[in-house]
Phi, psi and omega in degrees: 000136173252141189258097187269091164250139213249078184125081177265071166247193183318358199233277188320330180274308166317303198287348186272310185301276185299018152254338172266034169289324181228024159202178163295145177236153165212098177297133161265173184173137176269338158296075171317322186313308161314297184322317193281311165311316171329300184291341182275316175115075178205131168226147217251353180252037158048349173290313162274184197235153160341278195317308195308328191289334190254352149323283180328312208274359195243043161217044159022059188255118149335114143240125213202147155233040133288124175296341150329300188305301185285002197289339201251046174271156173248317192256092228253122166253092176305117213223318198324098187357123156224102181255182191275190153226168179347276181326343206075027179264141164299147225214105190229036156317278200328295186289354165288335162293303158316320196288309162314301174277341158315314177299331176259029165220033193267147170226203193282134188086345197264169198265109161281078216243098159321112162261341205291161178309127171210182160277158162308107182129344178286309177323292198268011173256315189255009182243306185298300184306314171301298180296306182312319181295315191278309173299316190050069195220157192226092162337107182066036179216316171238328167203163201234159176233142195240189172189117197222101189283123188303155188212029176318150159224106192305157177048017145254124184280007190217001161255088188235168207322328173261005178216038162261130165300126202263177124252165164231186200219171152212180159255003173204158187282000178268312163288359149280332186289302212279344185290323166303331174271346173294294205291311217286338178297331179241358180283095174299301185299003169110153167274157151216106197285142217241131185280025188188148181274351155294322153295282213289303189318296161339297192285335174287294190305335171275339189287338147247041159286309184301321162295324165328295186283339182265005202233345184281295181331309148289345177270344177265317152311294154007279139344264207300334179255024145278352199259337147271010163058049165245148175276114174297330175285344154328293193285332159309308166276025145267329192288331183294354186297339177276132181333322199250033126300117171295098182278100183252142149277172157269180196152119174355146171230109170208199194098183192271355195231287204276322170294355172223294172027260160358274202308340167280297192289356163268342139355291192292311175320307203302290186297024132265000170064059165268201196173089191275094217268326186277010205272280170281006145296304165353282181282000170276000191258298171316326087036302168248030181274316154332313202278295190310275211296335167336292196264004148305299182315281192321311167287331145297324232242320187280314161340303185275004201019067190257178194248112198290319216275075203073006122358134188243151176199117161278100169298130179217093166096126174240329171327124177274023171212177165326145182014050189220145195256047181252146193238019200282128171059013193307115171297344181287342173292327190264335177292288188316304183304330180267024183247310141292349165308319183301322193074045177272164199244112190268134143276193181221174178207124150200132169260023191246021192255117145325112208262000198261351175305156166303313155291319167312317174291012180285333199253184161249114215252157150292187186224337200224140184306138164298007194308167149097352196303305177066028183216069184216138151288324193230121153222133178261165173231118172215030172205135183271060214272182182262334166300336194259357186275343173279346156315119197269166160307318191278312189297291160019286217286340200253023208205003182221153174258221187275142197042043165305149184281137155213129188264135208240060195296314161311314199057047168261022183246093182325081168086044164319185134288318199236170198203127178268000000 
């Protein structure tokens, strides 16, 4: 087997790494820039370390955007970004792209296998239809298709690519048996062959609706006992004391996965004319937790009679989770914005944000904690990075100037004003 992984971002590079421990490989990508970083051995989204990337390269693993490099592949791995647009609609360019170039170069017999997030149906009503028009090749006859939906969690080091449970898929049960023994070869945790590729689909897009929706419940629990002045985390950790409580917090929902999901599988329903209604309260209630928290900051710092109007405020963390430097759909981003709408002058701290991205140069960064600083009206702390759960009462203090605000999205601050 020659091995073809299509997209080397968080999900396409580990997997490019642990196949070429045991087949040949060729990472593809349409970012030279990626590629060229690649070849040095640096990956700017941190899932590998220097070494692991130049591993890749001493197992004589390829990184490349010549489409020349892949022709003599069997095995096609699609990795690729499936993101929303404006509307919340799915946006499935990438892989339509990807899909596309796959078609000029697959040959009799090879295997076209998806991990990106999709709806039920997409591999075989818009990616098969795509391959067949570009090759003129014939779907389950000259060439087949799988589907093993990723289950990556940027910036974790101890759930990493081979000790995730995979599932798999085929388009015919003879190529679902070999794509599953293609994963089982390097997936220590084991397979689970999904009996359709619309079941593996199916089974990915819920795994983080479900998280979605439970992720709502507290923040709308949140809501209500802030609105009754009970400490929600209080109340969490009594309630987690019964065996079967799902202990979740509240909290910002943003990233490339749980804050867009959703939105592909409520797509399909709305176009069967289902209407998933718990679904997409779900994601308005998540949705508008930016706005809420802002507009906290804003309703104390007037509390205080502070002049909202060139108002300074310090963000500690834009990443949209924890240790991690990725900022792809980050809420923390709409929380600055509705801060400035007030027209308050916000900076940011992150020390785990590449400051030369593209969304990063929209902000204003800091380079160093401001202790000792004395000029903050406002400070959120809203991403729990592991430097920030170590900020003292005293750094606060010496970083804020008189009756400052600080707002607590995380719940790593000892005696905020506000606690989400």
């Amino acid at each position: 087997m020659k091995i073809c992984v299509v997209g080397l971002g968080y999900v396409g590079l580990p997997l490019a790494h642990a196949f070429s421990k045991k087949y040949s490989v060729v990472g593809f990508d349409i970012n030279q820039i990626r590629v060229d970083e690649l070849l040095i051995g640096f990956d700017r989204t941190l899932e590998l370390n220097s070494l692991q990337v130049k591993e890749c390269i001493s197992n004589d693993m390829l990184f490349t955007t010549n489409i020349n490099d892949i022709k003599e592949c069997n095995i096609y791995i699609v990795t690729v970004p499936t993101p929303i647009n404006d509307e919340n609609e799915p946006d499935l360019t990438p892989i339509i792209k990807s899909t596309q170039t796959v078609a000029k170069v697959i040959k009799f017999g090879d295997i076209i296998i998806y991990e990106s997030t999709v709806y039920p149906g997409v591999t075989e009503e818009v990616c098969v239809p795509i391959l067949e028009e570009g090759s003129g090749f014939k779907f389950n006859v000259d060439f087949f298709c799988g589907y093993s939906p990723e289950r990556i969690n940027p910036g974790d080091k101890e759930h990493t690519v081979t000790k995730i449970l995979k599932i798999t898929s085929g388009s015919t049960p003879k190529v679902a048996r070999l794509v599953d023994e293609l994963y089982r070869s390097i997936i220590t945790a084991g397979t689970h062959l999904a009996p359709s590729i619309k079941v593996a689909e199916a089974a990915k897009v819920i795994e983080n609706t479900q998280r979605d929706v439970n992720i709502a419940l507290m923040n709308e629990l949140a809501m209500v006992f802030d609105v009754m002045k009970i400490d929600t985390n209080a109340v969490l950790e009594a309630a987690g004391t019964k065996w079967n409580f799902i202990k979740l917090k509240p909290g910002l929902v943003g990233g490339h996965c749980i804050g867009v999901d959703p939105y592909y599988l409520t797509h399909k329903a709305q176009v069967l004319g289902y209407t998933p209604n718990l679904i997409l309260g779900a994601r308005h209630i998540n949705n508008g937790m930016s706005k809420l928290i802002a507009d906290k900051a804003i309703k104390f710092m007037i509390k205080e009679d502070k002049k909202l109007k060139g108002s300074k405020v310090l963000v500690l963390g834009v990443t949209f989770k924890e240790d991690c430097p990725d900022m792809r759909n980050s809420k923390v981003l709409d929380i600055i914005k509705e801060l400035e709408e007030y027209e308050c002058k916000v900076d940011v701290y992150d020390y785990w944000v590449d400051k030369s991205d593209k969304e990063s140069k929209k902000l204003n960064f800091i380079n160093e904690l401001p202790l000792n600083s004395k000029k903050y009206d406002s400070i959120v702390v809203a991403v729990a990075h592991e430097k920030f759960k170590i900020i003292t009462k005293e750094d606060f203090e010496s970083m804020s100037s008189d009756k400052a605000i600080i707002i607590d999205v995380k719940g790593i601050v000892k005696n905020p004003t506000w606690r989400l």
